[in-house]
N, C-alpha and C positions, 0 to 999 in steps of 0.2 A: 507349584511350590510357593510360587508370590503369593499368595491368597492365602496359605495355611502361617507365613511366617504375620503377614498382616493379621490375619485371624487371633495369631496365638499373642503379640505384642499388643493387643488391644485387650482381651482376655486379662493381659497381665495388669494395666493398667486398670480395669476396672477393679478385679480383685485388691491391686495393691490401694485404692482406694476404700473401697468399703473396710478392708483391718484396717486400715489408720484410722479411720473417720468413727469405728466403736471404742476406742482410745482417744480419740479427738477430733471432735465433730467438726474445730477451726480448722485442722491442718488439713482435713479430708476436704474442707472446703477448698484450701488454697489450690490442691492439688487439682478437683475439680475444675475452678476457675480457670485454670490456666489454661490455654487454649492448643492443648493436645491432642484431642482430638483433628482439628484444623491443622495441625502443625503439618501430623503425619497424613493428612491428603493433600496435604502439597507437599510432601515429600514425597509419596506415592506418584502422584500427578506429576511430578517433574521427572521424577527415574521412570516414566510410561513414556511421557513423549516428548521430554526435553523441550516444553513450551512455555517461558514466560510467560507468555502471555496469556495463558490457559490457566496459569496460577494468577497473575495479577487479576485475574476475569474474578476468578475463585474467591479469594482475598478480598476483592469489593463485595461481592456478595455475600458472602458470611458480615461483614461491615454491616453491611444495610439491615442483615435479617437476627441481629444478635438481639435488637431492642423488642422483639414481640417474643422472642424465648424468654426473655428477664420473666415475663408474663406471668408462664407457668410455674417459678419458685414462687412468686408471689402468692397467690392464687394457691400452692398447694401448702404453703407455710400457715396462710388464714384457715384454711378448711381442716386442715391436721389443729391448729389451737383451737377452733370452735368443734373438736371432741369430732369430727367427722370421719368417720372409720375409713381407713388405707386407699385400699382398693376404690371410692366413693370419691375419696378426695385426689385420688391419681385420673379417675376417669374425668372428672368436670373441670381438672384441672387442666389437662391434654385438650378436651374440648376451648376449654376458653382460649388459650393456648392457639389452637388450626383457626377459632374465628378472630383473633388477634392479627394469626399470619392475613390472612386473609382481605382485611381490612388495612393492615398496614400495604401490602402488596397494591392495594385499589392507592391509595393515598399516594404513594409514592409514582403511579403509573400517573397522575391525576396532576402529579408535582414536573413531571416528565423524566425522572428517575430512570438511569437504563441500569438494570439490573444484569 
């Protein structure tokens, strides 16, 4: 029953995003931006196992791993204005995007970052 009401309240949020955002591509951003998704796994994450700690773990790393996501709006913002069709500019965008992760992840291991 956990899982369908989490299913269905995330369902809602993405829906209630995409109508706003064909009315107002600012507000659908605002909504976007906010960090809801995050919110509600550590909401989840604390009603599972009542750990702090396990959230504060949580909470640094979404921290750490926010700046190589920025990536892929980037990146799919440029390829969508140079006329590059959807599907083209979601695929190389996701790709830069994991070699972003990836690289930042090395950098940060390199920095002695405990993630």
């Amino acid at each position: 029953m956990q899982f369908v009401v989490k299913t269905v309240l995330s369902a809602l949020i993405i829906a209630t995003v995409s109508t706003v955002s064909r009315k107002s591509p600012l507000f659908g951003s605002i909504i976007v931006s906010l960090p809801l998704t995050s919110m509600l796994a550590m909401i989840w994450l604390y009603g599972e196992t009542r750990s702090a700690d396990q959230v504060a773990a949580l909470s640094r790393g979404i921290f750490w791993m926010v700046l190589p996501s920025l990536v892929f709006f980037l990146a799919m913002s440029v390829f969508l204005k140079k006329g590059v069709a959807f599907p083209i500019s979601m695929f190389m965008s996701s790709a830069i995007m994991v070699a972003s992760y990836w690289a930042y992840a090395k950098l940060l291991i390199r920095f002695g970052v405990q993630i």
